[in-house]
N, C-alpha and C positions, 0 to 999 in steps of 0.2 A: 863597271858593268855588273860585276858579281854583287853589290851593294844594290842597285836597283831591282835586280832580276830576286835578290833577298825582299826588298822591300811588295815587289810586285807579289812573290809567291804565300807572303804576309796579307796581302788584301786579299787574294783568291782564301786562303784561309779560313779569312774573317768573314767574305762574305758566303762562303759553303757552311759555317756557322750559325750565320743567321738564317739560311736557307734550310737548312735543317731544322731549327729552331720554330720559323714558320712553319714546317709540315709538321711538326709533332703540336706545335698549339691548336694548328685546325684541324687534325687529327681527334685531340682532348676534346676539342668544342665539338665538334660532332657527334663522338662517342658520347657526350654529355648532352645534347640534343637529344640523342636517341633514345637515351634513357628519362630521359625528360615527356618527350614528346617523341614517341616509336614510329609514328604513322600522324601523315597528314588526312586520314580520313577516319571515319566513327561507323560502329555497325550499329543500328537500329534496335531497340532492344524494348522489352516489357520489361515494366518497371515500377519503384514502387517510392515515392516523394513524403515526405510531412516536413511540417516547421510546427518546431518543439523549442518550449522555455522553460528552465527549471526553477523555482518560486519555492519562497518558503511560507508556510500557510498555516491560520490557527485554528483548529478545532472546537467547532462550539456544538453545543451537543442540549437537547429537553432533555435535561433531568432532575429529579426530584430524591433530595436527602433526606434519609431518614436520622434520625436521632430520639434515643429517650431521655429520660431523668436521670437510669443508675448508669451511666456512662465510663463512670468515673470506675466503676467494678471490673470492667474488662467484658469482652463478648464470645460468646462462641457461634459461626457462622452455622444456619440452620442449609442455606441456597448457598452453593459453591458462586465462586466468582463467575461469571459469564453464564452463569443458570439461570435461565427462560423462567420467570416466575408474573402470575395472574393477580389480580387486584382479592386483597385480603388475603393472601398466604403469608404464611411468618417467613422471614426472613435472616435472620438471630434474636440472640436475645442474650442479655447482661447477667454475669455471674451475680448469684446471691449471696449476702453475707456469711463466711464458712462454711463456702463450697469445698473448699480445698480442701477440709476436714470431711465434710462427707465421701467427697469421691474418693479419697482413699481409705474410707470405711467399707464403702463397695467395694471397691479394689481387694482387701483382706477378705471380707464376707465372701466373694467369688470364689477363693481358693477355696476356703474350708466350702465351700459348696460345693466344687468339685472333689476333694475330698471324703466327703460326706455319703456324697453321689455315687464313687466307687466302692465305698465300704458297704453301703446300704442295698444298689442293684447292680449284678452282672449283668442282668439282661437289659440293656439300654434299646429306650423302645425306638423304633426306624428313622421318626424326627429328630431325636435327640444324635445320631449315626450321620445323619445327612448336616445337620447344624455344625456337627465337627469335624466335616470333610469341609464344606467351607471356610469354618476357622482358618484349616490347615492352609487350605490353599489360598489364605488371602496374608498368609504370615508369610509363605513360600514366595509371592509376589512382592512383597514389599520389602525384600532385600536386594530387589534391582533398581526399586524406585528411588531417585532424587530430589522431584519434586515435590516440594513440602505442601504445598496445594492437594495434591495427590495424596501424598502422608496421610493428612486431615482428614480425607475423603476416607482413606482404606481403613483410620482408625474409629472411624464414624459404623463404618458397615462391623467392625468387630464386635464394638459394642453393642451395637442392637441385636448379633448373634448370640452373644455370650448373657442378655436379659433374655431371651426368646428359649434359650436352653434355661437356665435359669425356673423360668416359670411352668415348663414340659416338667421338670424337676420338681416342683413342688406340687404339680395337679398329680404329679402321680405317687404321691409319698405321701405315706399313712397320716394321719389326722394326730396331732404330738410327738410327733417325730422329730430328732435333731434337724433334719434336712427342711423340714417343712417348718422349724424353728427359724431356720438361720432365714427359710427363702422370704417368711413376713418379716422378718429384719431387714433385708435390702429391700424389699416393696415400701417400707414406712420411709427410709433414705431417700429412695427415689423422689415419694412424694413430698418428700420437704422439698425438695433439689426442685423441683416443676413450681410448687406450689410458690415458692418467693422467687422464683424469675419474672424478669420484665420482658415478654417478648415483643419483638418490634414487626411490623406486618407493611405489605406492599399497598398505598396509596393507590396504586395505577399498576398496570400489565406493563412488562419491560422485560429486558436485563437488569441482572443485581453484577452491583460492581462495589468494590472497600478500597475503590483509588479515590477515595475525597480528598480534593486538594485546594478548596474554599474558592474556588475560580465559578462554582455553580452559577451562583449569581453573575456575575460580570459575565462570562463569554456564555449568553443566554442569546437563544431567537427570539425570544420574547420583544427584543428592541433595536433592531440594527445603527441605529440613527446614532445610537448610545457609543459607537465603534469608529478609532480613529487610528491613526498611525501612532500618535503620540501616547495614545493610552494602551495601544497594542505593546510599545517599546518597551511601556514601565512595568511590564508584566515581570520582563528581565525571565523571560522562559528558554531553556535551550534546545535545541533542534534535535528533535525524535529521542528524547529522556524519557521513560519511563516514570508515570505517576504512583508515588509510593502506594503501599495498602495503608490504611488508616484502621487503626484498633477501635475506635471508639464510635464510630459509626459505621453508615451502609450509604447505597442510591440505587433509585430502577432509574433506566434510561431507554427512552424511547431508539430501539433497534431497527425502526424503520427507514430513518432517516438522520444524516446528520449535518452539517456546513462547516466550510475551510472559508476564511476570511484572509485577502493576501490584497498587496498593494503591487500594481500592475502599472505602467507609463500608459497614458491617456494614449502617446501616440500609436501604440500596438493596439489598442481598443477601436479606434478610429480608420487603422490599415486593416484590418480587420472587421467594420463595422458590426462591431459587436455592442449588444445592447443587452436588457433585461428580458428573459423568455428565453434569449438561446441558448442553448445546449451545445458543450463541449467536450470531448473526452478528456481524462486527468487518468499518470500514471504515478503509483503508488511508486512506494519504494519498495515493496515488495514485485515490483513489475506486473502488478493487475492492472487494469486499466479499465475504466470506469465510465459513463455519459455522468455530466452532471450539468443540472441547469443555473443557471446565469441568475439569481433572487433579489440580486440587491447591487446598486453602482452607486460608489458619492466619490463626487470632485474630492482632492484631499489638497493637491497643490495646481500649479498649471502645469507642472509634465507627472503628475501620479494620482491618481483613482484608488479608492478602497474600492474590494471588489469580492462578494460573500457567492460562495458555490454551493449549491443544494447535493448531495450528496444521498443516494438506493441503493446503493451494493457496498458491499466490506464495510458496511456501517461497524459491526464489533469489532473487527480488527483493527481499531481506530481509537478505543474502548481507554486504551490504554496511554495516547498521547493526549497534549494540549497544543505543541508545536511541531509541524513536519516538513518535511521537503517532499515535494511532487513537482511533476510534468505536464504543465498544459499543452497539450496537441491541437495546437490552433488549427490547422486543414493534413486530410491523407489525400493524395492524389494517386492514381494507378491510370499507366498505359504505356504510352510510346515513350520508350524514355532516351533524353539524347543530352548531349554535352552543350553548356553554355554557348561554347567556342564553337557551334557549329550554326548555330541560327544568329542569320544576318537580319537586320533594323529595315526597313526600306521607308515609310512614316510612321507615327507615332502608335499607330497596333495595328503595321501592318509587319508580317514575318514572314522569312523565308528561308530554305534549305536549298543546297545544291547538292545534289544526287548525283551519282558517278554510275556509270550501269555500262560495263563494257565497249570502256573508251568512250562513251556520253556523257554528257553530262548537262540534266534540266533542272532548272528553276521551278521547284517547289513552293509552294504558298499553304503556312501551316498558322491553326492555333496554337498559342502558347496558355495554355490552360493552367499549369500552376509554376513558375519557376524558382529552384530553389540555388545554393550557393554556387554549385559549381556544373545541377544539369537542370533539366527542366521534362514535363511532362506535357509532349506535343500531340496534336490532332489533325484530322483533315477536313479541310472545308467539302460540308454535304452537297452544298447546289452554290449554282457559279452565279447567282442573287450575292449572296455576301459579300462576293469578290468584289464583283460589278458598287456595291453600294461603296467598296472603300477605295473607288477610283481606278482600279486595275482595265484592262481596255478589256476589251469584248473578243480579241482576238487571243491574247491570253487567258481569256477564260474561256474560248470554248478549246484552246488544247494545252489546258491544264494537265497535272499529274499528279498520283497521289502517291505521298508517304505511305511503306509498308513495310514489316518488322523485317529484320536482318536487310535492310538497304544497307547501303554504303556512301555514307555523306562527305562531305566534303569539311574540314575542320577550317 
């Protein structure tokens, strides 16, 4: 007796065990439901959809290189990089043989001129007072600067100050005087230093750029037809690298406009019936976002298309790559916006919502105007014509209901 009544209080055990065991698993599976899925129903919301692809795209750009003879001398830029310059302005131009000896002949003649300058007049006339407050503060400035671009620029304006003082200096110094010795000294230097430069000038109205990186020719608008996948590949470019400066030449480049060449699957072209003429927005990597037009489509395989984008805004900040990454924004949708999980199929486009509305609950008939992963952006039918045309009876349409923001639908 004691053996069985053991064995019996053994099963009661075992099965308070599993019993237990069971309410804590559908316990977990609940709690895990819930936080899964909170509510079997969706509130109605405004809202805001796009279907976006990220592509990597190649820059092709009108532009025209300049190049001279003395190349091989070295340059000094006249137009900073990215400086707006007009058809026949100079743009640099190529050291001349023993430059380097004169300019540091200037350089010494400068001192003994200020030298000179202070021994000969106290009274320094107002131009000469305002020229040296300039100096000052363009020396003050340029111990915070890092950018060598900059550097260039700020040693460019000193020089011109320090000629400008320079020749105040010698129009107002006596006729054989040291000062007016030394200052036709540096005027005969200078004129050497101009007179054997080769300066090189702008062809055409543009931006000046010194990223030449002999791609002019090839990634040209000049020829689209010229542009393949395979000749895109052998470029071997890397995505958003920086085009070096080049010493020995320049280019203006048409700022108006420029084109991304990228290879796209036919079947996104065609779900999207996209063709040439339409307009798409593209985001940068800098997160601007842009329309650009549709210029050019060639088959490349049977599932990929080359496919060249016209390109009106941030044309210059673009200045600087040959390959990038951006975002086509195939469609933006805004409105009603609602969960996958909440619109029911009834035929092939016909949709529907169930609305809950204080213990009710009616059968809605909605468009799905753009649907994206996981919601979609719905509407309501305007006249009970539409309905009627997609077979619905006449008695549901005349007591129809309409979708309206903060409903409560049914998942």
């Amino acid at each position: 007796m004691k053996q069985q009544q053991r064995k019996l209080n053994g099963k009661k055990y075992i099965a308070f065990i599993i019993i237990v065991m069971v309410i804590v698993g559908y316990a977990l599976y609940t709690i895990y439901k819930l936080a899964i899925k909170p509510t079997d129903t969706f509130i109605v919301e405004n809202g805001k959809l796009s279907s976006e692809e990220t592509l990597q795209g190649y820059v092709i750009r009108d532009e025209t290189v300049i190049k001279g003879e003395n190349y091989k001398n070295g340059m000094v830029q006249i137009k900073s990089e990215g400086e707006k310059v007009a058809k026949g302005e100079a743009i640099f131009r190529y050291y001349t043989k023993g430059e380097e000896k004169l300019i540091k002949k200037i350089e010494e003649l400068d001192i003994k001129i200020q030298e000179a300058w202070e021994n000969e007049n106290n009274n320094l006339p107002s131009d000469i007072k305002i020229l040296d407050g300039q100096i000052e503060a363009k020396l003050s400035e340029l111990y915070h600067i890092n950018d060598i671009q900059k550097v260039k620029e700020y040693k460019k304006d000193l020089n011109s100050y320090i000629t400008k003082k320079a020749k105040i200096a010698g129009e107002s110094s006596p006729a054989g005087s040291y000062l007016k010795t030394l200052i036709e000294q540096r005027s005969q230097y200078e004129n050497e230093l101009t007179t054997g430069s080769e300066y090189l000038t702008a062809s055409r109205s543009g931006v000046v750029s010194y990223r030449v990186d002999g791609l002019e020719e090839v990634l040209t608008p000049a020829n689209f037809a010229n542009l393949s996948k395979s000749k895109l590949e052998e470029l071997k470019l890397k995505t958003g690298q920086i085009i070096s400066t080049n010493e020995e030449c320049g280019k203006v480049i048409d700022n108006f406009s420029c084109y991304i060449a990228c290879i796209i699957e036919n079947e996104k072209l065609e779900e999207q019936e996209i063709e040439v003429g339409n307009k798409l927005k593209i985001r940068l990597s800098n997160n601007q976002e842009a329309e650009a037009e549709i210029v050019y489509i060639a088959k490349e395989t049977n599932e990929e298309d080359l496919v060249v984008f016209k390109l009106e805004r941030y044309v210059e900040e673009l200045i600087n790559y040959r390959k990038i990454s951006f975002d086509i924004i195939w469609w933006i949708a805004n409105g009603l916006k609602v969960s996958n999980e909440a619109i029911k199929q009834e035929s092939e486009d016909l949709f529907y919502v169930i609305r809950k509305r204080v213990g009710y609950t009616d059968k809605i008939y909605v468009k799905v105007l753009k649907k994206g992963e996981n919601y979609s952006i719905i509407d309501n039918y305007e006249t009970g014509k539409e309905l009627l045309d997609k077979g619905v009876s006449k008695e549901l349409v005349e007591n129809r209901r309409k979708i309206s923001l903060y409903d409560e639908i049914q998942l």
